[in-house]
N, C-alpha and C positions, 0 to 999 in steps of 0.2 A: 384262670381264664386266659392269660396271657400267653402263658405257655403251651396251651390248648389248641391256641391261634397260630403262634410259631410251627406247633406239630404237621397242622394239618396242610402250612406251605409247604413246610420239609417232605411231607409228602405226595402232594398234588405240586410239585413245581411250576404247571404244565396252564395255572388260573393264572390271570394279571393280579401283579401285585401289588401293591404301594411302593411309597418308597420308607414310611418308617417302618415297616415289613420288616424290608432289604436289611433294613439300619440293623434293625433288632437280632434279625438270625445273624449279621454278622461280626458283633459285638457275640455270638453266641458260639458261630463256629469258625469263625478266622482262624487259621494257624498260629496268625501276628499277634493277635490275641491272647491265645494258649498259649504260646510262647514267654507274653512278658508275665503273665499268670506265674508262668514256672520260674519266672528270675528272682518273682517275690520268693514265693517258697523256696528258693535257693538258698536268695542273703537270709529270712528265715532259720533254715536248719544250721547254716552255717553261725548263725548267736547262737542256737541251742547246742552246739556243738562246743562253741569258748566257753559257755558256760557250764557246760556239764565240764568241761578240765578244771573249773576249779575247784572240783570236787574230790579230784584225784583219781585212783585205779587202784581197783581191788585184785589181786591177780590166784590164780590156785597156779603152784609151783612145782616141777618133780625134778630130780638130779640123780644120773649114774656116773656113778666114776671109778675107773679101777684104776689102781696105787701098785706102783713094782714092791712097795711095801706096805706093811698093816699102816691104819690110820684110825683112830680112835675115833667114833660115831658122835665125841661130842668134845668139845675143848678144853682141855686140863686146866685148872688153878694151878698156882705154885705152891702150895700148900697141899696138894692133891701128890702131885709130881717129887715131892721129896719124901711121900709117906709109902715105907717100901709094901705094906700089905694092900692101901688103896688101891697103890699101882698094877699089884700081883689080878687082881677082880675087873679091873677095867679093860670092857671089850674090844678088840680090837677087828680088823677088816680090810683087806685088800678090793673088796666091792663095794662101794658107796652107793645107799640108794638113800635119795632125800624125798621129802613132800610135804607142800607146807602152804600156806597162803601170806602173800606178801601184800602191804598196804604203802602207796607212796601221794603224796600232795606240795604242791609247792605252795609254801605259807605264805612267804611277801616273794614278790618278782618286782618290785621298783613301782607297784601301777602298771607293769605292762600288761599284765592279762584284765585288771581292769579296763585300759582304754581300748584294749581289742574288744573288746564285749560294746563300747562304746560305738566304737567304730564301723560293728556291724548292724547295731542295729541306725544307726546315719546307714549304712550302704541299703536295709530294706526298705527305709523310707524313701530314699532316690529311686529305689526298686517301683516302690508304689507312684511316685510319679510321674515317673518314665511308661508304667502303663495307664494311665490318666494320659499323658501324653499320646503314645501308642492308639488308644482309644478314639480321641480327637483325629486324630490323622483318617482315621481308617474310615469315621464315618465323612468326614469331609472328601475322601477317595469315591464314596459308594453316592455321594451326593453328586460331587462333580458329571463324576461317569452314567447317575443318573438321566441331568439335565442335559448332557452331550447327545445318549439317544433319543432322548425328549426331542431334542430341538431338530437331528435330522429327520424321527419320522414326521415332525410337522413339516420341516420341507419337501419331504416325500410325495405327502399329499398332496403340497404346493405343485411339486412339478409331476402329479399326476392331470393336476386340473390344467395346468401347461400343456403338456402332452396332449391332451384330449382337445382342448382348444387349438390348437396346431393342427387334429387330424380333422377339423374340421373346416379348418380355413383351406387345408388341399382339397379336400372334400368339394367345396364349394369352389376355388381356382379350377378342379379338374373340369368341371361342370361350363366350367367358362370358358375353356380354352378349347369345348368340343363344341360350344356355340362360336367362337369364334371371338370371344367377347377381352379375352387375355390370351397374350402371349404363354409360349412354352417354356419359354425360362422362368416365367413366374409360377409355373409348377414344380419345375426343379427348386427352384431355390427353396419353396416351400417342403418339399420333401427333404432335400439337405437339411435342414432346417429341425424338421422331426426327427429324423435317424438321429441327430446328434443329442435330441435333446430326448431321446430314447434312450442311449449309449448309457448317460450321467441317471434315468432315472433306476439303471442297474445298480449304476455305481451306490446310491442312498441305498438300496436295500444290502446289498452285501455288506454296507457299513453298517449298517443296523444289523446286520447279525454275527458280526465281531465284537461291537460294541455291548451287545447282550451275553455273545461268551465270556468277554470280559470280565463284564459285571459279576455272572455266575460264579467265577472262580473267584472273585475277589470278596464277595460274602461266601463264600465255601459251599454252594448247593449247584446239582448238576446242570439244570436247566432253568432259563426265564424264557418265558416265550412274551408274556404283555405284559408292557407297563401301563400302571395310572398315571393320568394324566393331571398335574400340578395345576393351582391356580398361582400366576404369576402379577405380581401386582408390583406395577414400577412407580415409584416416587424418588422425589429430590433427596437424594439419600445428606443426611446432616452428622457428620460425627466431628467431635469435639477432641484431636489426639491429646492437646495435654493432659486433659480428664480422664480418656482411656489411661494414661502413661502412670497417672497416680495412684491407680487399682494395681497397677506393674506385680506388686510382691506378693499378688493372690493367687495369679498364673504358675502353675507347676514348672514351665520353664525358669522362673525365679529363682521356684522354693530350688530347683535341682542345686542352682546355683550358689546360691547360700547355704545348700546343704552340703557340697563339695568344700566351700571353704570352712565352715564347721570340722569336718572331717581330715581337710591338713591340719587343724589346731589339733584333734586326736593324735595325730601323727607325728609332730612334731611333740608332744607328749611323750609319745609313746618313745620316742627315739631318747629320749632322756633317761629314761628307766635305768638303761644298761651302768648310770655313776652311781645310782643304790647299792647295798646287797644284795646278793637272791638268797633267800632260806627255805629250804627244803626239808620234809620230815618224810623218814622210811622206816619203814617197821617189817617183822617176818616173824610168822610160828609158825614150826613145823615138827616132822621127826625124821631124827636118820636111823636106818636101815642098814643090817649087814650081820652075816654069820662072824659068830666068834672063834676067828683063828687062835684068841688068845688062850682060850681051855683046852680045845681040844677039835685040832683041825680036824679031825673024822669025824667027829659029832653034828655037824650041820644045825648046831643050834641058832635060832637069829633073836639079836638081839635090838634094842629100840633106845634112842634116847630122847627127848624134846629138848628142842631150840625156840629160842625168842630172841629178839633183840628190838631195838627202837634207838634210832641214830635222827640227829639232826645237824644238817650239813649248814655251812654257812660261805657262800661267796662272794667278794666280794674283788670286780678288778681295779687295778691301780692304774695299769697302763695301757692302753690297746692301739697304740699308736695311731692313730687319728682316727680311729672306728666310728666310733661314738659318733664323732666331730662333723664326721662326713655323712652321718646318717641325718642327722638333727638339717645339716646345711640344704640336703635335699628331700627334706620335709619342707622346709622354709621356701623351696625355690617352687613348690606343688601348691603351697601357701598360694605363693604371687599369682603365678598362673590360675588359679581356683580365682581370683580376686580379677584377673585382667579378664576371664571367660566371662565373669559375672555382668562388667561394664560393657563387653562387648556385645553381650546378650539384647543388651537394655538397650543398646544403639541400634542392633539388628531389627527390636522388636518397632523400635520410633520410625524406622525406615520403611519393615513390611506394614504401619497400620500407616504411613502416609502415600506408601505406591499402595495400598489396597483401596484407600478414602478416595486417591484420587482416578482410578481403576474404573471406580461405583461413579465417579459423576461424568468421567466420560461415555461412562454404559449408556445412563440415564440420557445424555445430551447426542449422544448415537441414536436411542430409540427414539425419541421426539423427532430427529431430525427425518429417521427412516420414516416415522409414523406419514411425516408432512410431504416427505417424497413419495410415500407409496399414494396417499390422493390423487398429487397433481400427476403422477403417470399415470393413474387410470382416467383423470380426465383426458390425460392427452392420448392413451391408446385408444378410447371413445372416437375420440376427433378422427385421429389418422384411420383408424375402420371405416369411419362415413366419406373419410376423406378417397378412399381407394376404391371405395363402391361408386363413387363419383368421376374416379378417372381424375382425381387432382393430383394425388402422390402416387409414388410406387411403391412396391411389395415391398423393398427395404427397410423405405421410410417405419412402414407398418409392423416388418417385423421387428424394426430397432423398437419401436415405442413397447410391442409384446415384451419384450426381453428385459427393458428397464422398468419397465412393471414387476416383472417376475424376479428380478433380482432385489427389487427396491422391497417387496414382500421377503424374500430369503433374506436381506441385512436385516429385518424388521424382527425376523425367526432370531435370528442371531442374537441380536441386539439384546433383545428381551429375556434369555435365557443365560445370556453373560451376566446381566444384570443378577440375576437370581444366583447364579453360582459367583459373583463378586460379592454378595450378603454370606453365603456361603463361607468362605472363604475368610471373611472380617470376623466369622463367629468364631472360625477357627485358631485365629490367630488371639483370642478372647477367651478362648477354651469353654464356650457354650452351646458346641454343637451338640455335644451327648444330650445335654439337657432341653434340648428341646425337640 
């Protein structure tokens, strides 16, 4: 059913949409997405790849070789080679043709190709992280970007009901200044007045439809034309960082972290291997191939012998003049650094959940303050309207009190949708945005 619902956005773009809509197609079609999708499947094949080598390789084999002299199709004994009749029968060949199948596996490598098998699958696990990570981010992008258009077309509206009440106060100034009743600069000024506040209510709509291309591209479908509208509900926001800070190694930016230094232990493991032996097993059956010059070069007879062998090699180095030494040392130095990332992580994160806690209460303590300024300016633009109709104040007066009305409304817009994307935002840095 879900996916039913997702279809019929991907095809109607054109309907308003939500915003876990948004969320959902673009957890679905992000490139950012697909992308760290494929990193898994990367470190993925690349385990199944160390571990299909310790299986070894099968190979099918062919060989031609031609000899300024005959060469016997298979290797004499010395009890062969001293017996003058054996010798008289064995064929011999200036064309060598081979074909065989050879088999080769390395038996012990020190633990190196175990900790590489090790090692990758630590690197798909950080894989799976990093798009856990990835995922977090991306809906916290399509949320922020959400509440940004949210909040100017409610300004929009604001400064259309501005607007309108502006063309109405000229409306009614023109009327007065043909009775005689106001001056003519107080029709100017009120005209200045509109044009300007005409100008900006351009400027909300072109922003609002940036802000929508935005969005589009950033969940990957072509067009939004309407959003739904959020219920936003402000409270004293309360969070407790040391209590968040003790959940700390649940967050995927942790696990990365302790998965990375996991992974220089692999490493420096692995740099040790090379003061082991390495033992190798090789093996080949096949047959050679080749007319017997030795009976009788004009006869074109060909003859055949089989080969096999089975060898096991054994290496082992003594000296490599600091190789080893320097490998193992800068293991150890990815070590520290995997260890200094981790603590610095844990400081980054105590810092972003203390600017974001305190982020959230200056939001909250902005809209209470807007709430209570947006009142007492529509009482006082009340006032200064009866006041101008009275001949007590001037246009100014009246239009300053319009204007701190209407912006004490736009901080109010503001206020209350920072608020929302600062919850946003604490969820993110908590890694609970997907999930809700």
């Amino acid at each position: 059913m879900k996916r039913f619902i997702l279809s019929l956005f991907l095809i109607y773009p054109l309907f308003a949409i939500s915003l876990s809509s948004l969320v959902d197609i673009g957890l679905q079609k992000s490139t950012v997405i697909k992308k760290s999708r494929a990193d898994i499947d990367y470190a993925r094949v690349q385990r199944d790849e160390n571990r299909a080598k310790q299986m070894g390789s099968i190979d099918l084999v062919a060989s031609y070789t031609h000899y300024n002299l005959p060469r016997t199709l298979a290797p004499l004994s010395p009890i062969t080679m001293k017996d003058p009749v054996a010798s008289a029968n064995i064929a011999t060949t200036e064309d060598l043709f081979g074909t065989g199948v050879s088999y080769s596996v390395a038996l012990f490598t020190g633990f190196a190709h175990t900790r590489e098998i090790e090692i990758d699958a630590i690197a798909q696990r950080i894989a799976q992280s990093k798009h856990s990570l990835t995922k977090e981010q991306l809906v916290y992008n399509i949320r922020a970007l959400y509440l940004s258009t949210l909040a100017t077309q409610e300004m929009l509206k604001a400064q259309r009901g501005y607007v309108s009440a502006l063309k109405k106060l000229k409306t009614q100034i023109a009327i007065e200044v043909d009775l005689g009743k106001k001056a003519e600069i107080d029709l100017i000024k009120a005209q200045s007045d509109l044009e300007g506040n005409r100008a900006y209510l351009e400027v909300l709509k072109e922003t609002i439809v940036i802000s929508k291309a935005s969005l589009a591209s950033l969940v990957g479908i072509k067009r939004v034309k309407s959003l739904k509208s959020i219920r936003v509900s402000v409270k004293r926001p309360n969070y407790s960082i040391e209590r968040l800070l003790r959940k700390a190694s649940r967050l995927n930016k942790i696990k990365i972290a302790n998965l990375n230094i996991s992974r220089a232990n692999k490493v420096i493991q692995k740099s040790k291997s090379g003061n082991l032996p390495q033992v190798s097993l090789s093996s080949y059956y096949g047959y050679n191939y080749g007319a017997n010059d030795s009976s009788n070069p004009n006869s074109g007879d060909w003859n055949s012998e089989n080969n096999w062998q089975v060898g096991v090699n054994v290496k082992w180095n003594m000296v490599d003049f600091g190789k080893s030494s320097a490998s193992t040392q800068k293991a150890r130095i990815l070590h520290l650094k995997s260890s200094l990332e981790k603590q610095q992580n844990l400081l980054d994160l105590k810092k972003s959940l203390i600017e974001a806690s305190a982020k959230l209460k200056q939001e909250y303590a902005s809209y209470r303050g807007n709430l209570k300024q947006l009142r007492l300016a529509r009482k006082s633009e009340k006032i200064e309207s009866v006041r101008y109709i009275n001949d007590a104040t001037t246009l100014n007066d009246l239009l300053y009190a319009k204007s701190k009305t209407h912006l004490a409304n736009a901080k109010l817009i503001q206020s209350r949708y920072n608020y929302q994307k600062g919850k946003y935002y604490m969820d993110y840095l908590l890694e609970k945005g997907e999930r809700k």
